[in-house]
N, C-alpha and C positions, 0 to 999 in steps of 0.2 A: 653665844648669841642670847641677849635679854628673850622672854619669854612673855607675849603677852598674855596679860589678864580680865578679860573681860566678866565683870560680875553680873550685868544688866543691860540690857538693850530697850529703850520705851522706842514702842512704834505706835504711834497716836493715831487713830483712826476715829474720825466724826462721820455721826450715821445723823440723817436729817428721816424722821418722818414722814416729812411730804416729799421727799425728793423718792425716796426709796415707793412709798403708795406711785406717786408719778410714775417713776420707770415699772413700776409691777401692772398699773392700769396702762401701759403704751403694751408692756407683752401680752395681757390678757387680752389688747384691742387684735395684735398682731395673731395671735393664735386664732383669735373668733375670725378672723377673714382667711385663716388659710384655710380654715376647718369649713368654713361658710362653699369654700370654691372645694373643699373635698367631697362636700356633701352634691356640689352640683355634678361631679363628675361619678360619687355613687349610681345620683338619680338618673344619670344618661347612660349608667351600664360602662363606665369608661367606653367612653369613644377611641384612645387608643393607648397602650400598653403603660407610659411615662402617669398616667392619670390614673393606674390602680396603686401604685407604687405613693404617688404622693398622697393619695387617701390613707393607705394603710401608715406611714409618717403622719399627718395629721387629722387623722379623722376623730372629731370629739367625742366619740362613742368607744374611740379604740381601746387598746391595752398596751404596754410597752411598746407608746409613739411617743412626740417631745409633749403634747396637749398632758399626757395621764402623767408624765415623767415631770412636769410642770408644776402639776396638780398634786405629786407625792414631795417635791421636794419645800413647798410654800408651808402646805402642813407639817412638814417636818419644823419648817422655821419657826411655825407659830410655835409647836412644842418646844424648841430649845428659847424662844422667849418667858414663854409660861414656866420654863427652868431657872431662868433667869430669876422671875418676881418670885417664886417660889425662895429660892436659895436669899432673897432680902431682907424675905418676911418670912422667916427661919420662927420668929416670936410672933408674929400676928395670929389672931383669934383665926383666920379663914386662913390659916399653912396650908391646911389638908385639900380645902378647895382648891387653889392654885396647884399645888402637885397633883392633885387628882384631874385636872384639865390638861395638863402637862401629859400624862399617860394618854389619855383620852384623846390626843392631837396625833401621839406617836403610834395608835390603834390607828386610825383614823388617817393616817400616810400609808402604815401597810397595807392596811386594805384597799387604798385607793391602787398600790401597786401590785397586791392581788387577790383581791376584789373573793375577800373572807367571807364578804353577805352574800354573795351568790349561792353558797351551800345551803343558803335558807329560801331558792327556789325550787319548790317542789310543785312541778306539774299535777302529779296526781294529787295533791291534795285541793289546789284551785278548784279540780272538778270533780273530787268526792263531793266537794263540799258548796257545790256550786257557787262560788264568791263572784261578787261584783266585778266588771274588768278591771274596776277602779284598783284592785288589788291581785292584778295580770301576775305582777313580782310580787309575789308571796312575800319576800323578806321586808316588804314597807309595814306586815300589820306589827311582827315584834319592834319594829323599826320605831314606829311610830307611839308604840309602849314606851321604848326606853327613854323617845326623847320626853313624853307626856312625864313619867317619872325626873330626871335629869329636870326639866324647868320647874318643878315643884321644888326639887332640893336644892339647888342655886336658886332660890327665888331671893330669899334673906341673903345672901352675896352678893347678888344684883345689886340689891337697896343700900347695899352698905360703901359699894363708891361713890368715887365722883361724879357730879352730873354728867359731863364729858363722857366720860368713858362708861359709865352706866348706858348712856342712849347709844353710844356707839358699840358696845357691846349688843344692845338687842337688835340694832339695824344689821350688824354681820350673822348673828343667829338667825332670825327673819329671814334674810336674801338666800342662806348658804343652806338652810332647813327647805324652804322653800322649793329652790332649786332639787339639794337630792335627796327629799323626800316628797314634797310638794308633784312636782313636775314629774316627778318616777310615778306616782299614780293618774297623773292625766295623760303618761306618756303608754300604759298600760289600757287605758281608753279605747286613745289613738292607734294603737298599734291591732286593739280586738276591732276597730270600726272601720278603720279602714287600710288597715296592713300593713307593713314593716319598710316596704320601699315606696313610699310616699311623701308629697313635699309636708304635706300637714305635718306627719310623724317627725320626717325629720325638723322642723320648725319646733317640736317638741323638745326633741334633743338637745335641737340649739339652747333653746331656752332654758335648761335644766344645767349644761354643762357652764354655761355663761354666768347664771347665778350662783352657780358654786365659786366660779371662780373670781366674779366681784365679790360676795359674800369674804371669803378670806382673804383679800385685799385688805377692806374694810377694817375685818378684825389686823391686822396685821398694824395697821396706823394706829389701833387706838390701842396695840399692847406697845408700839415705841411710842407712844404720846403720854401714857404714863407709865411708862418706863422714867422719861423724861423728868416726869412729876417725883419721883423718887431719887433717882441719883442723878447729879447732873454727868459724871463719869462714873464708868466700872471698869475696874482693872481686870487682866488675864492675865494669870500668870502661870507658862510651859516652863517647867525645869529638865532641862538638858542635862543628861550624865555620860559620862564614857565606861562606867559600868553596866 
């Protein structure tokens, strides 16, 4: 019996930017109302047993629920995109930038999945040192160094895209800083002024997790948007051995 040989298989797959932003803003919609009805079942104390169960599933403050599992896996994408432009512009003057954000996305999923910055809450030092509540979560003041450092040294990378994705680049920085850095110290406020199981507080939350998660939305369109601007295709190519 003849023996076939197969040398190559193309399996063509077209990614649309705004289809893919579309379906990522209808889950980010879907997460924020399941999250919005977990938080009403936090604030009632679960009324009964099926309502602690769906909060700990999606509560947007959680830990290994689909909201955080949501939120490591989108970052992960940004980083294997930023892999992507990185491996194009193999000869570009800014390589190092792109692979260095690249890293920086893949930090940036782990710790969303286990939440690395926590170690830099240190109670006792809030109140050796009597700090504003503004800074409740101790780990927002380094936090807030590295980003102050970080927009200094992408400032000239910034300037040097396209207008498009230049502005769409800082509106995803803006929203997604904002959110979980921003809103982590008002949520630090809220929590010293008027407590942890509170609708204010939790409206904190909301707002902090919501902007993180349209923030990298955002960024997500404008790296397939030029993407786009660069190759109109990119190949993958998996080699299969029986060795």
């Amino acid at each position: 019996m003849q023996q076939l040989s197969i040398h190559s298989v193309e399996l063509p797959i077209h990614i649309s930017a705004k289809t893919i932003a579309r379906r990522l803003s209808v889950t980010v919609m879907c997460l924020t109302l399941a999250g919005i009805l977990s938080g009403y079942f936090w604030l009632s104390e679960f009324p009964f047993p099926a309502t602690k169960w769906f909060y700990e599933l999606f509560s947007l403050d959680g830990e290994f629920n689909i909201p955080s599992w949501y939120s490591v896996f989108s970052l992960l994408f940004c980083s294997g995109l930023l892999k992507v432009i990185t491996v194009i512009k193999t000869e570009d003057r800014y390589f190092s930038y792109w692979k260095t954000l690249s890293w920086i996305f893949f930090y940036l999923s782990l710790d969303e999945a286990f939440s690395f910055h926590e170690i830099l809450i240190i109670p006792s030092v809030r109140q050796s040192l009597h700090l504003n509540p503004i800074f409740f979560q101790t780990w927002v003041i380094p936090g807030a160094v590295l980003v102050g450092v970080f927009a200094f040294k992408y400032l000239k990378f910034l300037f040097h895209l396209p207008r498009k994705t230049r502005y769409l680049f800082l509106i995803a920085a803006v929203v997604y800083v904002g959110g979980a850095l921003g809103m982590e110290m008002v949520g630090g406020v809220l929590r010293v002024d008027f407590g942890r199981r509170t609708l204010i507080t939790f409206i904190g939350i909301f707002v902090e997790e919501f902007l993180e998660m349209v923030g990298i939305v955002i960024f997500i369109y404008a790296l397939l948007a030029y993407l786009s601007s660069l190759k109109e295709s990119i190949q993958l190519k998996i080699y299969i051995s029986e060795k």
